[in-house]
C-alpha positions as CSV (number, residue, x, y, z in Angstrom):
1,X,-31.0,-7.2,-2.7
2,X,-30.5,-10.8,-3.9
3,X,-30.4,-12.8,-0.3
4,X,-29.8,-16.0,-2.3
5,X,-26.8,-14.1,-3.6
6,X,-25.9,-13.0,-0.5
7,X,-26.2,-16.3,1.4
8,X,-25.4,-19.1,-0.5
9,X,-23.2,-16.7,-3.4
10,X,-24.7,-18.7,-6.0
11,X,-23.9,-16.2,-9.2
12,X,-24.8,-17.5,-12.5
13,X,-24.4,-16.2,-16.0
14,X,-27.1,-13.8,-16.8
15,X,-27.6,-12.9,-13.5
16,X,-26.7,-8.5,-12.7
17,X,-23.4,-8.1,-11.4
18,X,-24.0,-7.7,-7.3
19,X,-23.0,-3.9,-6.8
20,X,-20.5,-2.9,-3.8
21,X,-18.4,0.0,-2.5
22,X,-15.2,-0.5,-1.4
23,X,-11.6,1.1,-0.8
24,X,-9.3,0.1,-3.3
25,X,-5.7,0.4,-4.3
26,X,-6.8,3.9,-6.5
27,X,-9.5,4.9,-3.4
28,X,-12.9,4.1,-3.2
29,X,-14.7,2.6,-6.1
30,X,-18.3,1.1,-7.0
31,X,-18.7,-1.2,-9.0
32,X,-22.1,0.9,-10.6
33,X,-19.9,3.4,-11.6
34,X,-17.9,1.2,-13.8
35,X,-21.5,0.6,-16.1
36,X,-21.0,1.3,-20.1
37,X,-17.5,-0.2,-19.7
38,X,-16.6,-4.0,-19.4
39,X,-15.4,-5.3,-16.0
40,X,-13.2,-8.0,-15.6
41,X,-13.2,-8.3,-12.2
42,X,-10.6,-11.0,-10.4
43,X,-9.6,-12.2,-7.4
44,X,-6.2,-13.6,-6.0
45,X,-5.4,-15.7,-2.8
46,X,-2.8,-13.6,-1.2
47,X,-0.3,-10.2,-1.5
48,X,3.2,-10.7,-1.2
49,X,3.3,-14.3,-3.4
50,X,5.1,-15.8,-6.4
51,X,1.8,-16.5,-8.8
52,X,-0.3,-13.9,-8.0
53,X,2.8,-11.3,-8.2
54,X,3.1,-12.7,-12.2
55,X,-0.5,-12.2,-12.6
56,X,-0.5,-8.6,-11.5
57,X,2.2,-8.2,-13.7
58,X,0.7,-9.8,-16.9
59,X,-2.8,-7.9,-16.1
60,X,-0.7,-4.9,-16.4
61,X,1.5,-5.4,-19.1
62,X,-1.5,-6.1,-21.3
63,X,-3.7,-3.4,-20.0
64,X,-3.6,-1.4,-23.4
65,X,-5.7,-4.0,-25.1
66,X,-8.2,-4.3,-22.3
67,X,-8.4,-0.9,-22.6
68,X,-8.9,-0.7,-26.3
69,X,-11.9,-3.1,-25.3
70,X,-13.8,-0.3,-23.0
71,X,-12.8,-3.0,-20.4
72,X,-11.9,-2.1,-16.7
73,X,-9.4,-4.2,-14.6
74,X,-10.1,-4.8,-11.0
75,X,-8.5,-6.7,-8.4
76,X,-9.3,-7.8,-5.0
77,X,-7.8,-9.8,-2.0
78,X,-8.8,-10.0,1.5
79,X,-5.6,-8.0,2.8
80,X,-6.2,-5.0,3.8
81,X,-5.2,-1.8,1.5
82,X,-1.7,-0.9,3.5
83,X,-0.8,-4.7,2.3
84,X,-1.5,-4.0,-1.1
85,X,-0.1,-0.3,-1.0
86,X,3.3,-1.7,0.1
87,X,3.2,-5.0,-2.3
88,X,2.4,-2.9,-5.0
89,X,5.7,-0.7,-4.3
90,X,7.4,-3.8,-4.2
91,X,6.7,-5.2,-7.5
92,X,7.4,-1.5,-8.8
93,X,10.7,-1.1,-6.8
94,X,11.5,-4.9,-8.0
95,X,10.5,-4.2,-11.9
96,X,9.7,-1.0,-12.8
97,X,6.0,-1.6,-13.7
98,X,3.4,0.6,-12.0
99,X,0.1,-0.9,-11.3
100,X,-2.4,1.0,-12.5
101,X,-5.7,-0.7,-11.6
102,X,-7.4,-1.1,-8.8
103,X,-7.0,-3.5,-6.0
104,X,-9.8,-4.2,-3.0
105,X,-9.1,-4.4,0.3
106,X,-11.8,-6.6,1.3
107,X,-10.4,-7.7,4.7
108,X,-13.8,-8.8,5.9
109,X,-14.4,-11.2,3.0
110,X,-17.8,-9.8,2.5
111,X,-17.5,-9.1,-1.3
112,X,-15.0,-12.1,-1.6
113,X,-18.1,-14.5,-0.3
114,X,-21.2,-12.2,-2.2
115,X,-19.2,-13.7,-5.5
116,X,-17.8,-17.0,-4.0
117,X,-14.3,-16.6,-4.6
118,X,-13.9,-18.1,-1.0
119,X,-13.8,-22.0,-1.6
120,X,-13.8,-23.9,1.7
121,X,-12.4,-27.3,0.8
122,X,-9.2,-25.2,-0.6
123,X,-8.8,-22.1,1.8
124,X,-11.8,-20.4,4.0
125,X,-9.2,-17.5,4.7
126,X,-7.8,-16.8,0.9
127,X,-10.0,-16.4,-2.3
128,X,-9.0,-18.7,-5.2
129,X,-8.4,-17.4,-8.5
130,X,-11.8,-16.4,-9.7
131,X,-12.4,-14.4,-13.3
132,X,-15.9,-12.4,-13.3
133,X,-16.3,-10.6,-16.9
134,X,-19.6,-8.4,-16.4
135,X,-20.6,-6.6,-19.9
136,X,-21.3,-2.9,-20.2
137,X,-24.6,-3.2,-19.1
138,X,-23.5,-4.9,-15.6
139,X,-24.7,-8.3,-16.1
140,X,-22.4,-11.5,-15.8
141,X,-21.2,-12.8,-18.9
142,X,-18.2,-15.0,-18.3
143,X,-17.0,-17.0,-14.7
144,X,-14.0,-18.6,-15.0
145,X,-12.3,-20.4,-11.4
146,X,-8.6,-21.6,-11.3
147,X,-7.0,-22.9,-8.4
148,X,-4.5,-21.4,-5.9
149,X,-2.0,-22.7,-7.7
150,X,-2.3,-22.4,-11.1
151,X,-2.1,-18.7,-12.8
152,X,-4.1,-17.2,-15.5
153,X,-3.5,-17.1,-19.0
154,X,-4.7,-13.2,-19.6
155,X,-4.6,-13.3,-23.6
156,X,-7.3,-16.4,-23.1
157,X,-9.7,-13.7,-21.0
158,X,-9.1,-11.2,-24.0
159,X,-10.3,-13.8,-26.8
160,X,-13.5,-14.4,-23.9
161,X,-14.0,-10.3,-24.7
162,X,-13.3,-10.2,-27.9
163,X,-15.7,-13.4,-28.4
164,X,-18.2,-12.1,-26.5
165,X,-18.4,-8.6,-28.1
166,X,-18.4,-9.8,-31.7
167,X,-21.7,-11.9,-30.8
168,X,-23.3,-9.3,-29.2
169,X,-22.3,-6.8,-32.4
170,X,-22.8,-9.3,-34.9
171,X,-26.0,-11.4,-33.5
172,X,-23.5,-14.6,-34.1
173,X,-21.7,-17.2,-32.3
174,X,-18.1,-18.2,-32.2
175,X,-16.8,-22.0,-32.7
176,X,-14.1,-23.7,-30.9
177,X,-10.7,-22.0,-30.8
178,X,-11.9,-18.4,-32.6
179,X,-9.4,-15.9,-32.4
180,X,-10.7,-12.6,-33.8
181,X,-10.6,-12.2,-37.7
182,X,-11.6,-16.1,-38.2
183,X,-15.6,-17.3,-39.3
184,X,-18.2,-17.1,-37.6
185,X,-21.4,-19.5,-36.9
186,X,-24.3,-17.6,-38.1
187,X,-27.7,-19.1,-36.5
188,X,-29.4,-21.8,-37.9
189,X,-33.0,-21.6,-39.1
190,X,-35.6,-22.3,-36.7
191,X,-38.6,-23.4,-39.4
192,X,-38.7,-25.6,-41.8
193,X,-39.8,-23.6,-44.3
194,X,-36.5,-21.7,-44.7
195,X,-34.4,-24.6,-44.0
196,X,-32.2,-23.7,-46.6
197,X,-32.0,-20.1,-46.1
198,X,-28.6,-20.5,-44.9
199,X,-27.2,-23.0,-47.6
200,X,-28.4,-21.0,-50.2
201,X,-26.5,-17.8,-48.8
202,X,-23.7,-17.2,-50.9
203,X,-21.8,-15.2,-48.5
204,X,-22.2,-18.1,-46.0
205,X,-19.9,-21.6,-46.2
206,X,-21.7,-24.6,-45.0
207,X,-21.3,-27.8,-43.7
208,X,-25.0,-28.7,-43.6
209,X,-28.3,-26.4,-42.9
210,X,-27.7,-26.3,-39.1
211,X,-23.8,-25.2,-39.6
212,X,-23.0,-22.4,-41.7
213,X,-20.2,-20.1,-41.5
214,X,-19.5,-16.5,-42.4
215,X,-16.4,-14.4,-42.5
216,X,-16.6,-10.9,-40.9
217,X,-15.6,-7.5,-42.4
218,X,-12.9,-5.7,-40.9
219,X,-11.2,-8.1,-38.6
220,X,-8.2,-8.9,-40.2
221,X,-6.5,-6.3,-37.9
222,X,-8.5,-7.8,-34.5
223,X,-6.6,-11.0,-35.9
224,X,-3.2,-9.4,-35.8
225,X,-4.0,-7.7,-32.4
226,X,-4.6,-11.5,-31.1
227,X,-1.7,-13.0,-32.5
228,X,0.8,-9.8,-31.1
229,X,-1.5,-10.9,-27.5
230,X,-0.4,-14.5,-28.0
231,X,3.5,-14.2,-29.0
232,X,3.8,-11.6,-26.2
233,X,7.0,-12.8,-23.7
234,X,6.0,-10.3,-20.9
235,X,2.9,-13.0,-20.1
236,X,5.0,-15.8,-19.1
């Protein structure tokens, strides 16, 4: 066990997901079981309220593409489980969506703390709107934090993904506002003895020896995924 986790809930990138057990929406999950998929794994302040009830509903709406990712959704608040049974019906009864994903009860906070979605200058009895997206192999890729207020823009934590599994596929990195099917960085060269390695690639566009670009095979479609992800009303 990681006591500096536990204490002082000081997760950083890199760092293996903390595992837990715990009753959910679905029954009882762990989070172990979950490994060889993606985890995007959120909190929300409260059940029964305006922004987190359009969240839900986004999550949901767009669940086919987190699926196509091999990426599990999963939820938690501290209510307890009858509270989300009974919003859950609510949104159904009130729309006609189902949620299909799990949602923790964590009622004792004790999971909610472990990965500091409790923010005491904001709330010490509501979790804020924290984004953990753990890779297949259960390690801690992404951790984005929103306030109470403000609600998620999902098709932004699908280009994370998508970013994320293209570098790890492609040994690459992504530049500032990539959407799938656009170039690449490849790395530069780290002697200089093949300084120009890169500039005298063909395949690769440069703007000097330490930025070089190169366009992937086969993502023309990923790009038309993005851009149905973007357009999509059922977000707002």
């Amino acid at each position: 066990m990681d006591y500096e986790v536990v204490i002082n809930s000081t997760l950083r990138l890199g760092m293996q997901a903390p595992d837990f057990e715990a009753n959910t929406t679905c029954g009882n999950v762990k989070l172990s079981e979950y490994k060889g998929k993606w985890v995007v794994f959120f909190s929300h302040p409260a059940d029964f309220t305006p922004v987190c009830t359009t969240e839900i509903l986004a999550f949901q709406k767009m669940i086919k593409y987190f699926e196509e990712r091999n990426t599990q959704l999963l939820g938690l608040s501290v209510d307890s489980n009858p509270s989300h049974l009974a919003w859950l019906k609510n949104i159904k009864d009130n729309t006609g969506v189902e949620i299909t994903f799990p949602l923790i009860a964590d009622k004792d906070m004790s999971i909610a703390r472990r990965y500091g979605m409790i923010a005491p200058e904001v709330a010490n009895t509501e979790t804020v709107r924290n984004v953990y997206i753990i890779d297949d192999k259960q390690v801690i890729r992404t951790i984005l934090m929103y306030p109470m207020t403000n609600g998620r823009y999902i098709p932004e934590i699908i280009r994370i993904i998508d970013s994320l599994q293209v570098t790890d596929k492609e040994n690459v990195s992504t530049p500032a506002n990539w959407v799938p099917g656009n170039p690449v960085v490849v790395p530069s060269p780290k002697q200089f003895c093949n300084i120009n390695s890169n500039v005298d690639n063909e395949s690769l566009t440069c703007v000097d020896w330490y930025l070089c670009f190169k366009k992937l095979e086969n993502q023309s479609i990923n790009k038309n995924v993005q851009r149905e992800i973007n357009n999509k009303e059922n977000v707002k």
